[in-house]
Structures are given as structure tokens and as C-alpha cells.
N, C-alpha and C positions, 0 to 999 in steps of 0.2 A: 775280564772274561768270566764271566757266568758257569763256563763249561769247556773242557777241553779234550780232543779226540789224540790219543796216542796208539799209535797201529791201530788194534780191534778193538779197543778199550775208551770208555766214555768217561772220565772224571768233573765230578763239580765241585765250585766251590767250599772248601771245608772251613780252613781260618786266612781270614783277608792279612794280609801284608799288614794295617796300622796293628792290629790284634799282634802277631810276628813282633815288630818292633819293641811295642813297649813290653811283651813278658823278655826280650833281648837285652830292653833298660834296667828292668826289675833285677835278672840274675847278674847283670853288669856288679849292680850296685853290692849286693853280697857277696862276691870276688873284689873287686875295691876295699870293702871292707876287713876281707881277711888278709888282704895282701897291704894293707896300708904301712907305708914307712919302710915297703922291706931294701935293704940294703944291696940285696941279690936281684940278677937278671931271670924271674924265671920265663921257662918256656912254654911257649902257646901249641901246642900239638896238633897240626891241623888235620882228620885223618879223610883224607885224599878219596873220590872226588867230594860224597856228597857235603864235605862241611865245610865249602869254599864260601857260599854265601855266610854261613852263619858267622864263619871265623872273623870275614872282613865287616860286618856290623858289628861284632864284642868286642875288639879289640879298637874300637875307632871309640868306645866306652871306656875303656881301660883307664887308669889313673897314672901306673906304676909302669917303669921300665919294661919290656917285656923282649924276648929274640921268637922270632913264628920259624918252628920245625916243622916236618911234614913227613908221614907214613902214610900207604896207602895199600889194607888190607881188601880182600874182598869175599863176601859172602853169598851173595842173591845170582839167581839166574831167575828173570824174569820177576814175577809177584812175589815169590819164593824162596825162602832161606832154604840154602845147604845142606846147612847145621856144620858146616866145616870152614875153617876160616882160614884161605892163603893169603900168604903177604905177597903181593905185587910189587913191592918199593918200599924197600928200608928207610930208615931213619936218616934224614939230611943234615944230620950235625950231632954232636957228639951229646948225649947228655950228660954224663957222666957225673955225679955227685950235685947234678942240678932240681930243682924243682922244678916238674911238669903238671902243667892244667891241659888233660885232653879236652879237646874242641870236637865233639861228636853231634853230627846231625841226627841222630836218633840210638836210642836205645830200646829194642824189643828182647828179644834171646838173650842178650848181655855174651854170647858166646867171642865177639870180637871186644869186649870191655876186656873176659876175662883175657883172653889170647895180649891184649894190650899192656896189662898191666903185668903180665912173663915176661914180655919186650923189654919195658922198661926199666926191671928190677935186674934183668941180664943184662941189659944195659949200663948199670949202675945210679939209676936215679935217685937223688934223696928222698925224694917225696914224690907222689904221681896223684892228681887231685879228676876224679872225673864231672865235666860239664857236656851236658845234652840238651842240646835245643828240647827235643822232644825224648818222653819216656813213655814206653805202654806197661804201665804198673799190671799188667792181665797176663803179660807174656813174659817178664823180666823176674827168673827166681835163683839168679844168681846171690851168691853172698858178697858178691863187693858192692862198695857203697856209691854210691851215687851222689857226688857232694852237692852240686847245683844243677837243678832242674829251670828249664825257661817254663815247659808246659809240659802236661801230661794228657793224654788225648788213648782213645780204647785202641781195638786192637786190629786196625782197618790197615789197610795199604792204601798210603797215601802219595804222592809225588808234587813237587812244588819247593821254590827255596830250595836248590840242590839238593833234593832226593829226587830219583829217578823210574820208572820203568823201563828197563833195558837200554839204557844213556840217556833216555830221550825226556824232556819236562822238567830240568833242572834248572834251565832258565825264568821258571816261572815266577811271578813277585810273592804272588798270593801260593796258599798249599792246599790240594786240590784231591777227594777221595774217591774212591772207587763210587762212580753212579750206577747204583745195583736197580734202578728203574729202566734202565736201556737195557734193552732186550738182546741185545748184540753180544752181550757181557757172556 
């Protein structure tokens, strides 16, 4: 699909699904790499909904052991961040003294990075590593790091591959940006 209508809003194609994949393969491979050999189970963080797709394609890359935990914060009402981050559903298993690789559909504000990584240290995690499918380096000027990026893309609102406007276009394969030539908009 070329283009897709959500309520009032017209999005078009931005990055096709094979594009998706292989930067999924690329940041695979540098988690593989840093996790090679390890003895421990660490945990895949899935956070709840948008990183459902992304989670279930990296970890089907994975090399090493791993257990999939799940939180699910939330921040947007419609196009729109908050700027306030609630948690809607705690942590599904205990981490405590475990290594976490969050699994994040996108990083803009970093304000649910930072809120994530308070979670986990109160939680007791030994280590907390962040991975983002997508980063908007225009919008992100927190100070935590950012260990693996798949792609970084400007500072549009997008939906596709489990991101959403208002629930709806998470189902989509391909990831799909605001078409600012539809006058509807």
C-alpha cells in the first residue's frame, strides 16, 4: 500500500518493510556480538504496545538464551507527546540482579527511556542496555545512551510496524509518514 488513510489523516509510504528487516538484521548482529558466550539469561524488555513487532523479529535473530519481560508505559494522545510518561502495566517478572536489553519501537523525547531506566534500577537490575528500532536524533537530548540503533529517521510522526495513531496502523508491514500533500491534514 502506497498510502494509508487513518480517521482524518493520510499517510504514505516512508521505509518499506525489506528496508525494516535488514537494519533489524544489522542491530541483531551487534547484540549477538556483545552478548556472545554469556552464561546468564538476559531479558528482552518488550515495552508494550508499540514494540510487539519489532521484539518478535530481533529476538527470532538472537543467538543467546534470552527470557521476553514486558512493561507498558504510555505517553501520546493522538500525533502528540504528553511530555509525561504513566505506566499502564508493570514489569511481568522479576528482574532483579538480571541484565535487561529494552526493546523500544522508537525513541524521540527519550522522556519514557529516562522513566525506564528509574524502573529498572528500582527494580534491581544489573545492567539495563537500550535498543530502538527507530531514533530521531532532532528530538532526543537526554543523557542516556542509546546502545543500539536499527535506524534513525528526522522528526515526523510516523505509524507502521507497531507504532500507532491513536491504536490504530500498528498492524502495518511497511512504516508510513504523515502525507503533508493531502490537504485534509
Amino acid at each position: 500500500m502506497d498510502k494509508v488513510r487513518l480517521y482524518n489523516k493520510t499517510f504514505k509510504t516512508f521505509i518499506p518493510n525489506e528496508r525494516i528487516m535488514s537494519a533489524i538484521d544489522d542491530v541483531a548482529v551487534k547484540i549477538n556480538k556483545d552478548f556472545a558466550g554469556c552464561e546468564d539469561v538476559p531479558v528482552l524488555l518488550c515495552v508494550l504496545n508499540g514494540s510487539i513487532m519489532f521484539m518478535g523479529e530481533l529476538m527470532k535473530r538472537l543467538d543467546f538464551n534470552c527470557q521476553i519481560v514486558s512493561i507498558k508505559l504510555t505517553s501520546y494522545e493522538g500525533t502528540n507527546t504528553t511530555g509525561r510518561v504513566k505506566q499502564a502495566m508493570g514489569l511481568t517478572a522479576d528482574i532483579r540482579g538480571r541484565r535487561v536489553i529494552v526493546v523500544e519501537d522508537i525513541v524521540d523525547s527519550g522522556n519514557t527511556i529516562v522513566e525506564l531506566k528509574e524502573i529498572l534500577a528500582e527494580q534491581g537490575a544489573a545492567e539495563s542496555r537500550i535498543c530502538t528500532l527507530l531514533l530521531k536524533p532532532e528530538a532526543y537530548k537526554k543523557d542516556v545512551a542509546i546502545d543500539y540503533v536499527a535506524m534513525e529517521i528526522p522528526n515526523d510522526f510516523i505509524v507502521g510496524f507497531g507504532l500507532d495513531y491513536d491504536e490504530l496502523g500498528r498492524n502495518f508491514r511497511d512504516i508510513y509518514i504523515l502525507d503533508t500533500d493531502d490537504d485534509n491534514q
